[in-house]
DSSP file (Angstrom, degrees, kcal/mol; ACC not computed):
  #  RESIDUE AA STRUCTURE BP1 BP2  ACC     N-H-->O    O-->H-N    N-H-->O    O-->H-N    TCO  KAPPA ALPHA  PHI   PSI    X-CA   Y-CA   Z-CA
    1    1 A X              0   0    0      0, 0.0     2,-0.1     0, 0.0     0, 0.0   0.000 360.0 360.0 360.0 106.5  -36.9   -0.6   26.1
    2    2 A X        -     0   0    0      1,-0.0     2,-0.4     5,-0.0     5,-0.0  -0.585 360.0-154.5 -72.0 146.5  -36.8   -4.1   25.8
    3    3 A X        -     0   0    0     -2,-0.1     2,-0.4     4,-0.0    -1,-0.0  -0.953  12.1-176.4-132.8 147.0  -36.1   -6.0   29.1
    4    4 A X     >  -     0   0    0     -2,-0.4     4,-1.7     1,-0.1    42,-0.1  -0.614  43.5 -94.2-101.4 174.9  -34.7   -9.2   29.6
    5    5 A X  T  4 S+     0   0    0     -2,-0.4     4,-0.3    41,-0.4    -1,-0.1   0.804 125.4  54.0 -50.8 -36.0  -34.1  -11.1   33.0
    6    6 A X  T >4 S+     0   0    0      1,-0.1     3,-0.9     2,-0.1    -1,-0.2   0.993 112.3  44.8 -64.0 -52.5  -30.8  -10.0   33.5
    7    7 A X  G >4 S+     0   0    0      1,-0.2     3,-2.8     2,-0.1     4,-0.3   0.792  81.5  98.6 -80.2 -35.7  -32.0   -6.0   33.1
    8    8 A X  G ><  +     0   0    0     -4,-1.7     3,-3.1     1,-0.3    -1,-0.2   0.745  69.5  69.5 -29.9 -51.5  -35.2   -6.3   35.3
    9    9 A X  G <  S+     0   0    0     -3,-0.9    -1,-0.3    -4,-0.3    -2,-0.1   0.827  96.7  59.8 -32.7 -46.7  -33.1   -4.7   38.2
   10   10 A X  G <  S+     0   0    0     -3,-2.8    -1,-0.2     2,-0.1     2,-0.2   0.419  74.1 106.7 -61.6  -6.4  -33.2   -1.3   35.9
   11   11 A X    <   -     0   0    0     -3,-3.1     2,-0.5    -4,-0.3     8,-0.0  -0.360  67.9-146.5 -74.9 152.0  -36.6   -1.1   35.9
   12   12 A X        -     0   0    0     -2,-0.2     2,-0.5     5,-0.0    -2,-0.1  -0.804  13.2-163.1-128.2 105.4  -37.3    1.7   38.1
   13   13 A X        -     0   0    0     -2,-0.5     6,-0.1     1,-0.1     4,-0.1  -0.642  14.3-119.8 -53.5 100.4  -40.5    1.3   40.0
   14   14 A X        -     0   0    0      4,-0.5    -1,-0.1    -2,-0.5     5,-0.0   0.206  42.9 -91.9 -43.1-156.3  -42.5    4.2   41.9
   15   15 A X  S    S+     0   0    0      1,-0.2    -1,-0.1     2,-0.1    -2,-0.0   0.542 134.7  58.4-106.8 -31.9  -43.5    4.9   45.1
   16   16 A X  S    S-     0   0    0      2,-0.2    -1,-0.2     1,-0.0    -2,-0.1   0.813  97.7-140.5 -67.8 -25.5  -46.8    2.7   43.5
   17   17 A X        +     0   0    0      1,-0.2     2,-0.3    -4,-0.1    22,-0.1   0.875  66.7 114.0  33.0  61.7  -44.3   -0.1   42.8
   18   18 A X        -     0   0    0     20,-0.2    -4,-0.5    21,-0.1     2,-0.2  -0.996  46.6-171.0-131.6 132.3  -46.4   -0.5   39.5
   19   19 A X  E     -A   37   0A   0     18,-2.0    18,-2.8    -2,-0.3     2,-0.3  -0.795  33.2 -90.8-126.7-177.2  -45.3    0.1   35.8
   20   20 A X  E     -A   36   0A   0     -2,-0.2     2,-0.3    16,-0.2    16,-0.2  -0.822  33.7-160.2 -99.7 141.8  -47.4    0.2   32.3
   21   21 A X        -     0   0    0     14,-1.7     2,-0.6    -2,-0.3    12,-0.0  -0.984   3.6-165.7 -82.4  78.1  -47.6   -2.9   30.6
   22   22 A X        -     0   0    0     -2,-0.3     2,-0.2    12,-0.2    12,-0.2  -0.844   7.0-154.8-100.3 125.4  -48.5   -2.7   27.1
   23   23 A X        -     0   0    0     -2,-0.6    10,-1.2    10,-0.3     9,-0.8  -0.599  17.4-172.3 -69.8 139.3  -49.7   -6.1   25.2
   24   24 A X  B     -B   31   0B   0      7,-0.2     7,-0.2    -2,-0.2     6,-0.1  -0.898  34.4-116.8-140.5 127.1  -49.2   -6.2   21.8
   25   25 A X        -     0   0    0      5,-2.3     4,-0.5    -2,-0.2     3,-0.1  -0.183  28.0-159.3 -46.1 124.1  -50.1   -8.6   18.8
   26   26 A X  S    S+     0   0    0      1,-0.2    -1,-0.1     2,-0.1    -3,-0.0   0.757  88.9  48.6 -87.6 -25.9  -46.4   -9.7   17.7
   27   27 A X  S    S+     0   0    0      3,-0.1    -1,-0.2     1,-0.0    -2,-0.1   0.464 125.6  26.8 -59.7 -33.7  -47.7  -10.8   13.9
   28   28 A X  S    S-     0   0    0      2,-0.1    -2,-0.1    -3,-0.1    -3,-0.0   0.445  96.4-126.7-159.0 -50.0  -49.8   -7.3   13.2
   29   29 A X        +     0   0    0     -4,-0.5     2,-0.2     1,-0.4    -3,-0.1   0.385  61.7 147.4 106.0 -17.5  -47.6   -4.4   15.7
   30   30 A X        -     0   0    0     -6,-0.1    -5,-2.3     1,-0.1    -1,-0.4  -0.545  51.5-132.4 -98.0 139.5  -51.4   -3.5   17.3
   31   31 A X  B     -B   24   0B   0     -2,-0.2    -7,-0.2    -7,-0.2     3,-0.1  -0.446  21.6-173.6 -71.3 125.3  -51.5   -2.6   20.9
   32   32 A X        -     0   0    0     -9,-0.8     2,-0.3    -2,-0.3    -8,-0.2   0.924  59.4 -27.2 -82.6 -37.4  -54.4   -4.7   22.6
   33   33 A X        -     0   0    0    -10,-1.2     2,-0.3     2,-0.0   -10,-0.3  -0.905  46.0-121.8-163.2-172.6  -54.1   -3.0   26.0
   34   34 A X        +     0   0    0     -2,-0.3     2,-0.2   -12,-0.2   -12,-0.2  -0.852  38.4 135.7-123.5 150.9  -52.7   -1.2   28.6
   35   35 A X        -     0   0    0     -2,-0.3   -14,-1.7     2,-0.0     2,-0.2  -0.904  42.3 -75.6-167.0-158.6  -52.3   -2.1   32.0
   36   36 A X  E     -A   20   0A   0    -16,-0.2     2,-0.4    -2,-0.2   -16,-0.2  -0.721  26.8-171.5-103.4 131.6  -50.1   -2.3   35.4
   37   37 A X  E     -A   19   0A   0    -18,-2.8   -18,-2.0    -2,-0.2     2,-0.2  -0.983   8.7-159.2-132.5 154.2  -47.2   -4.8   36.7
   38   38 A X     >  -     0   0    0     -2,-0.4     4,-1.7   -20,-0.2     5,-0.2  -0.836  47.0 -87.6-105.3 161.0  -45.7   -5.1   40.0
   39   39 A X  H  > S+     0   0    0     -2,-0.2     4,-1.9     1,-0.2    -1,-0.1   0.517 122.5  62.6   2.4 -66.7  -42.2   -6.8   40.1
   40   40 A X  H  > S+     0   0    0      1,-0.2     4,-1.0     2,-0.2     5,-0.3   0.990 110.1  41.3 -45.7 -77.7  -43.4  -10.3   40.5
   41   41 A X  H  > S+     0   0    0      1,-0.2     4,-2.0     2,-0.2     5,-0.4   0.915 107.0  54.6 -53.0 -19.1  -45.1  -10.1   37.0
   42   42 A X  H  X S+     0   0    0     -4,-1.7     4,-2.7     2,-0.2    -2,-0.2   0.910 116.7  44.6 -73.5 -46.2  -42.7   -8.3   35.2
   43   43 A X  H >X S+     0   0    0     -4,-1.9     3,-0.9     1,-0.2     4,-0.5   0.841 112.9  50.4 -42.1-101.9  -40.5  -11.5   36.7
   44   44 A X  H 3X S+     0   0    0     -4,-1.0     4,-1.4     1,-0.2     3,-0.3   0.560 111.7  46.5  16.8 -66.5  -43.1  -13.9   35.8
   45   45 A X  H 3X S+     0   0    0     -4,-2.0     4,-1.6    -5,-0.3    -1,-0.2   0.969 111.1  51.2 -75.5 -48.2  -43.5  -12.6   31.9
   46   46 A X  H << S+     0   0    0     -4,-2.7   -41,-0.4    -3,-0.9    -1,-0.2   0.609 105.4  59.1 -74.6  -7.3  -39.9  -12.6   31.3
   47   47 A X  H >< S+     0   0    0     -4,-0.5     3,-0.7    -3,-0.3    -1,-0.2   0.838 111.7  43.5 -43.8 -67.0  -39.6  -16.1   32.6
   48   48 A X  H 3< S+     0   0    0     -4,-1.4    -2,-0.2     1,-0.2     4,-0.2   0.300 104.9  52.9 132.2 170.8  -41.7  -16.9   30.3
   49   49 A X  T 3< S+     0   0    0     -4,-1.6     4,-0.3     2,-0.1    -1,-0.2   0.142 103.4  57.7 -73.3 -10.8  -40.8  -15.5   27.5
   50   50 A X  S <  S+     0   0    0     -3,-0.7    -2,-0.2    -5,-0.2    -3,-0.1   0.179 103.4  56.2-117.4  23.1  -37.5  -16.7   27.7
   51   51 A X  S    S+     0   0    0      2,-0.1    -2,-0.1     0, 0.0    -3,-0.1   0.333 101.3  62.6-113.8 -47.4  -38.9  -20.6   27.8
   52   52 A X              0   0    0     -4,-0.2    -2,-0.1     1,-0.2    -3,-0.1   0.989 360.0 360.0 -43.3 -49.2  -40.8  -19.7   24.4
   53   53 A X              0   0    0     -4,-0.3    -1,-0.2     0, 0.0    -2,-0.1   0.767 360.0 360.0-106.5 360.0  -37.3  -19.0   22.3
């Protein structure tokens, strides 16, 4: 699912209010890591990311 800043609202958080975060090399397709974001980062990255294009 790609998500922009408008769509963030759809994300559906648990009870943990944490989702997975996978980084990935954009050139190559390989996954670097895993991890967690709460709300604020997912905010944060798509911020941005939408100053980049």
């Amino acid at each position: 699912m790609q998500v922009t800043l408008e769509k963030r609202t759809q994300v559906a958080f648990a009870k943990s209010e944490m989702i997975p975060a996978i980084v990935q090399d954009a050139r190559s397709g390989v996954i670097l890591m895993q991890g967690f974001m709460n709300s604020e980062a997912l905010k944060a990255t798509l911020r941005h990311c939408s100053q980049k294009t």
